[in-house]
C-alpha positions in Angstrom: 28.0 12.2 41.4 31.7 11.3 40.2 30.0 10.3 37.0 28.5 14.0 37.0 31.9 15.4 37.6 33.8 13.3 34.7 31.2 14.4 32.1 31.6 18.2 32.9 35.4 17.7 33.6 35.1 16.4 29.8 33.7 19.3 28.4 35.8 21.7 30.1 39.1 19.8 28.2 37.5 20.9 25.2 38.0 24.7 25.8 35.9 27.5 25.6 33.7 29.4 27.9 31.5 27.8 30.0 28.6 28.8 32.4 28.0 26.5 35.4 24.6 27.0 37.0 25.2 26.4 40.8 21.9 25.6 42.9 21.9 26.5 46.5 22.2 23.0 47.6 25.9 22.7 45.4 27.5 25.9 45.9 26.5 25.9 50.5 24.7 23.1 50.8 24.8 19.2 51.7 27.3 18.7 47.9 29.3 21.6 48.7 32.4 19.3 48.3 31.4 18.3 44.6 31.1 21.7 44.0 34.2 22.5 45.6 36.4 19.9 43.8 35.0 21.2 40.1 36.3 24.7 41.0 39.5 22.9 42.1 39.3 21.3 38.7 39.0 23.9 36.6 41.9 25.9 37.9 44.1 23.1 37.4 42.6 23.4 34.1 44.1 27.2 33.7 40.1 28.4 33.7 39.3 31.7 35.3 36.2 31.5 37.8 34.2 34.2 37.4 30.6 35.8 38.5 28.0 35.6 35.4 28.0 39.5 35.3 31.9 39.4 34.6 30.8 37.0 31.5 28.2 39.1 30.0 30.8 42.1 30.6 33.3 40.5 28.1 31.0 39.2 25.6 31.9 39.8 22.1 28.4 41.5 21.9 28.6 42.1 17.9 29.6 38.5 17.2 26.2 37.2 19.3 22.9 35.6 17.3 19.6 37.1 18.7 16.7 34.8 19.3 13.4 34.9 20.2 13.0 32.4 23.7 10.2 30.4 24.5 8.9 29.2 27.4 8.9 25.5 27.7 9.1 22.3 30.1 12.0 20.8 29.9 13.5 17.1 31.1 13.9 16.7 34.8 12.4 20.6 35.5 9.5 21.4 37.6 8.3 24.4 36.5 8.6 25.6 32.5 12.2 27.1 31.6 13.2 30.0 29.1 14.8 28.6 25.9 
């Protein structure tokens, strides 16, 4: 798990916006403390945390490519994911 932690602590010291997709079993569950320290960690980092619908409120809508998704099965997925 730290090595989990390192690569996204890595990307975060890039910059930018990023979108974390917290499963049930991070963000309540038996890793609750990973997820807790990699909030921790991006605070110290001068990130704002914020819901997914606050995202999609400030998104520079003109600036945004459209694409048509597909439906595929991707690496280490059960079930086939948009993409």
């Amino acid at each position: 798990m730290e090595r989990g932690m390192e690569m996204i602590t890595g990307l975060l010291e890039a910059g930018g916006m990023h979108v974390l997709p917290v499963h049930a079993e991070v963000e309540g569950g038996i890793r609750q403390q990973y997820f807790v320290q990699l909030l921790e960690k991006a605070l110290t980092m001068d990130y704002t945390i914020i819901p997914l619908e606050g995202i999609n409120k400030i998104l520079p809508r003109k600036e945004l490519s459209v694409r048509k998704y597909q439906i595929s099965m991707l690496p280490g997925r059960a079930a086939p994911c948009a993409c």
